[in-house]
N, C-alpha and C positions, 0 to 999 in steps of 0.2 A: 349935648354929647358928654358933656362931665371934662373935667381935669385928666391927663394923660394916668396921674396916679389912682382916682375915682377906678378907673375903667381897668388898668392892672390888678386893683381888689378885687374889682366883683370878677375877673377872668381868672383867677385864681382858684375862687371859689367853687371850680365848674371843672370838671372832668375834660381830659382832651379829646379834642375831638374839633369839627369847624364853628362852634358857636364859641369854642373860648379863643380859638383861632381870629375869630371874626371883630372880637373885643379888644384883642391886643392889638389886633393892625387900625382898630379907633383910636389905641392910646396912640401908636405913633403920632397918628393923622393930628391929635389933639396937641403933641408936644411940639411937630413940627407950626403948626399955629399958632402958636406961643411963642416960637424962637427959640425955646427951650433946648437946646444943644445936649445939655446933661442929660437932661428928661427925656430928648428921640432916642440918645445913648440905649440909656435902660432900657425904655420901653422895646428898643431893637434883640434887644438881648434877651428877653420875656419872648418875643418873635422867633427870636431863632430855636427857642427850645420849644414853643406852642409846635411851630411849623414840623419841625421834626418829628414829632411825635401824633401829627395830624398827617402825617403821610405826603406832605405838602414842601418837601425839602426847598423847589425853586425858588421860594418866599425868603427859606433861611439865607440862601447864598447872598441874595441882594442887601439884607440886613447885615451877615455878617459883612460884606464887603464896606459898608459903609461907617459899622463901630469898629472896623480896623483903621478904616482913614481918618476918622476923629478923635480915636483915642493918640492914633502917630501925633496930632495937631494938636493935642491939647492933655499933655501929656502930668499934666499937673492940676488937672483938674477932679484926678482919680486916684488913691493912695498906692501902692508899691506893690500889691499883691492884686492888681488888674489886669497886667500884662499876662500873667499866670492866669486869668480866669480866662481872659479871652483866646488865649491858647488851648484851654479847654474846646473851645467850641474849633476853634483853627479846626481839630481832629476831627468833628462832624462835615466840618469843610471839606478834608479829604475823601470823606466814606461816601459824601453826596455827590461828587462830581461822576464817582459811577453811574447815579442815577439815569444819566444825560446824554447821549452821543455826541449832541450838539457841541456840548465844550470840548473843543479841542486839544489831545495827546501835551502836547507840548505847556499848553496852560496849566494841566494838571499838574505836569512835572513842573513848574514852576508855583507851583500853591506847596508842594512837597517840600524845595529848595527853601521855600521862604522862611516853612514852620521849620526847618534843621538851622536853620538862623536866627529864629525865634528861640526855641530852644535850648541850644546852644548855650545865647548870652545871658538866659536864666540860669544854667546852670543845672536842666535837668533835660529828659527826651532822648536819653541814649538808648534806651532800649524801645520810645514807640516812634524815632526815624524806622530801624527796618521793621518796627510790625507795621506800619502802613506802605512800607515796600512791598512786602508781602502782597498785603493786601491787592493793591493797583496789580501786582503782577498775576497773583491768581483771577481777578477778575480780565483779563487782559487774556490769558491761558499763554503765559511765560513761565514754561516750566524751570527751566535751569535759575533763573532772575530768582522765582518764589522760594527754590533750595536753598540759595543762596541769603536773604533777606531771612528764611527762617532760623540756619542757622545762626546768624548774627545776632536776632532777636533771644535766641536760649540762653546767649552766652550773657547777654545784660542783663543790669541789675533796675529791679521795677524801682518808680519813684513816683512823686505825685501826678504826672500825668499817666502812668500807667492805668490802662481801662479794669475793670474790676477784676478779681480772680477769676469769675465766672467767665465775664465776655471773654478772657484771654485764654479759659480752657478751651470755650465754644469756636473759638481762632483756632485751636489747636485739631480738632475734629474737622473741619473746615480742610486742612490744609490736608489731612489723610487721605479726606474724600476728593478730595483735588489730584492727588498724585494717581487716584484709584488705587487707591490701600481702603478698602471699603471695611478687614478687617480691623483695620485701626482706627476708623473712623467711628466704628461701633463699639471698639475698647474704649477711646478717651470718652465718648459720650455714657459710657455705663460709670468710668468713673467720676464724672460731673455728678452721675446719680447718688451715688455709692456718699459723695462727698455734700449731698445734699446743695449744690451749689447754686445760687440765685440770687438774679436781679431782675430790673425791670423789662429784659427779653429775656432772661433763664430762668428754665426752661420752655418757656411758651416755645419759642422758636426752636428747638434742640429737638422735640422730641418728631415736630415735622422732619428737620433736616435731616436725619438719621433714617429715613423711610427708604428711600431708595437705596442706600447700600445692604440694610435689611433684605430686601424684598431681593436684590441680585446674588447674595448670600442664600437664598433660602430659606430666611429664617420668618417664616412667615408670623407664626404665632408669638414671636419678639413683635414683631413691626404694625401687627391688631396690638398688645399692649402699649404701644406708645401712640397708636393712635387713638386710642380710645382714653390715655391721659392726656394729653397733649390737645384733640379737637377742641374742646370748651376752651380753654385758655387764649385760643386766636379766634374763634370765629365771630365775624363782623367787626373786627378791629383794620382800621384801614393801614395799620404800622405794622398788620404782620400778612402783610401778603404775600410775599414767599411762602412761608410757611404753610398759609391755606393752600398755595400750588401744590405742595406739596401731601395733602390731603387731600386733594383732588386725586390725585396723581395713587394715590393706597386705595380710596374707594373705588376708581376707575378699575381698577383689575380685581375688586373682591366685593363690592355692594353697586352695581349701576344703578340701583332707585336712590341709594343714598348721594349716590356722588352727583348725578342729577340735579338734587335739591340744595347741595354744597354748591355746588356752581349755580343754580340759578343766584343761591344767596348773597354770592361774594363777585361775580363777573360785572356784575354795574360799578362797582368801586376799580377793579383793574380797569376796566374799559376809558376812566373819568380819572385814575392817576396819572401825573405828570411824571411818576417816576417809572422810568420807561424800562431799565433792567427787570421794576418787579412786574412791569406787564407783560413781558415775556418771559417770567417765569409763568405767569398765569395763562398765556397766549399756547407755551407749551404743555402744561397741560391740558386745557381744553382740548387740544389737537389730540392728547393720548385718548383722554375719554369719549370721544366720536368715533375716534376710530376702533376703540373697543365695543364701543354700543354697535358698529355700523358689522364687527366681523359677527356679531350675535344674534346677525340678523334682521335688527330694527331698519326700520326705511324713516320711521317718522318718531317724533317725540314732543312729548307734552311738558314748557317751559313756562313758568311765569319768569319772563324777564320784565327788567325796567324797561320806560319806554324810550327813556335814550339808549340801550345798548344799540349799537349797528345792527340791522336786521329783523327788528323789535315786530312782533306777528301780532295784532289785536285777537287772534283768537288763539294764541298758545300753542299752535301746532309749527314743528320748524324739522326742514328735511334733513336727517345725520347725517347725508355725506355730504350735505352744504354747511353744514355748521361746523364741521371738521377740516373742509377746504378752506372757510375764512380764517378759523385759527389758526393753521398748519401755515397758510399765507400772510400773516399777522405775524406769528413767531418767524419768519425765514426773513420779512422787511425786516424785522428790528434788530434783528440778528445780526446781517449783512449789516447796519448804520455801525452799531456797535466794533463789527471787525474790522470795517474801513477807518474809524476813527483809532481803535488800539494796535492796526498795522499788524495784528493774525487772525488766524480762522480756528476762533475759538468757543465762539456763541455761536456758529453755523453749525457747529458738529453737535451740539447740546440736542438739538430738534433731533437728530438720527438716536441720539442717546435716551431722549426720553421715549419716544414712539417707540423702542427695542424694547421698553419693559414689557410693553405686550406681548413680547416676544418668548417671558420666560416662563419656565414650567408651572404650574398651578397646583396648590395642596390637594392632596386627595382627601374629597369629601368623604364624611364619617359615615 
């Protein structure tokens, strides 16, 4: 197997993805055989950012939970600017627990409480307590709560845990398209563009997210512009599948061969993610594009899916208004875990919202 360090080299060396995923969770395995306490440390911490970025967040939470309770225990084993790294990651702790229904309302808010304590006694985190207020409350669909956290957040001053310029504009587009300010959701993303801003999800993810207030604007030939920049950047990455939903979701109402092939390409990885928020964003679109394929008349359609998706045909043929009933039933289950665990009906009304795009006027062909 190699040395826990051996096996962090060569996982380095390797794009993300589950084969560098695969090698770090050898290093743990290798450090914890050793007894190497330092050494599972690290190699957890190599874990929590493989997993992340492998689409695989339930790996990071059990990793982070564990180099939180060793660094609390062994607190001199690590110099004075660890506490501050691992707080870094604290902040993927929060964003992942969306992922999840399973975990519980009340734990979340206490992973929040923990990090404003964390925080705190560093000496920085005043301005990303309410941006991750925000956050829980717009994913949650707590409108007055997200007003409120947003506010808060304007008025602080960034510091080092602050997430990049980019992610915090892309927070800010986020929260327009939230209130349903679709016009405003389309001004801060043009000035993200304007201001050329990027990181390692800007703009890949931006120029998806911006599609649907586009397209309820009207603004069709904006929303082919950023899909036609924007597709390459996500497709068949397992870290941005929102995003592909949301391309799914543009091609379903203006190219049905293409969106077709976009969903054969990308619905085995939602089908086989553990993060259950982005499989129903993907579950909802599915459900638009069948039922657009089904108002155009088709009864049947020619799919190469994987052969584990549910419903997998050996010979390619699969009927649209069945493949529209499991999606449409797929996003309403997931839908429903998620409101019962956030205590609103906030992702039930998501499914009425996105099926409505069907609903809106169409360019007139030239």
């Amino acid at each position: 197997m190699g040395t826990a360090q051996d096996l962090l080299e060569r996982a380095e060396a390797l794009s993300h993805g589950p084969e560098r995923l695969a090698l770090v969770e050898d290093a743990v395995r290798a450090a914890d055989l050793a007894r190497d306490g330092e050494a599972g440390y690290e190699a957890r911490k190599e874990l929590i950012y493989s997993a992340t970025y492998a689409g695989q967040s339930e790996k990071m939470l059990v990793a982070f939970a564990w180099c939180r309770t060793y660094l609390d225990a062994h607190p001199d084993e690590f110099g004075p600017w660890e506490q501050r790294s691992l707080t870094w990651f604290h902040k993927w702790v929060l964003i992942a627990t969306h992922h999840f229904p399973q975990i519980p309302l009340e734990r979340i808010r206490d992973l929040h409480a923990d990090y404003a304590r964390r925080v705190q006694a560093l000496g920085l985190g005043a301005g990303t307590v309410p941006y991750f207020r925000m956050s829980l409350a717009m994913h949650r669909g707590d409108l007055d709560d997200a007003r409120v956290a947003f506010n808060l957040w304007q008025f602080a001053r960034r510091d080092a845990l602050s997430d990049c310029p980019a992610c915090e504009a892309q927070a800010i587009a986020d929260y327009h398209e939230f209130l349903g300010d679709d016009e405003g959701c389309v001004a801060q993303v043009q000035r993200m563009l304007d201001r050329h801003m990027t990181c390692s999800h800007i703009p890949h993810s931006t120029h998806g997210m911006v599609l649907p207030a586009l397209l309820r604007l009207g603004r069709w030939d904006e929303a082919r512009r950023h899909h036609e920049q924007g597709r390459d950047m996500v497709a068949g990455d397992p870290d941005h599948l929102t995003p592909q939903a949301r391309h799914l979701e543009y091609l379903s109402l203006t190219d049905p061969a293409a969106a077709v092939e976009w969903y054969a390409r990308h619905v085995g990885w939602a089908e086989r993610t553990s993060e259950l928020d982005d499989r129903l964003d993907f579950h909802l679109a599915g459900a638009l594009l069948f039922q657009e394929l089904e108002r155009a008349g088709h009864t049947q359609t020619t799919l190469a899916l994987p052969q584990d998706v549910p419903g997998h045909r050996p010979d390619g043929r699969y009927d649209v208004r069945g493949r529209h009933a499991y999606h449409a039933a797929q996003a309403a289950d997931l839908a429903r875990r998620f409101d019962e665990r956030n205590g609103l009906e906030h992702h039930t009304l998501r499914l009425e919202r996105t099926l409505a795009l069907g609903t809106l006027p169409r360019p007139a062909l030239p």
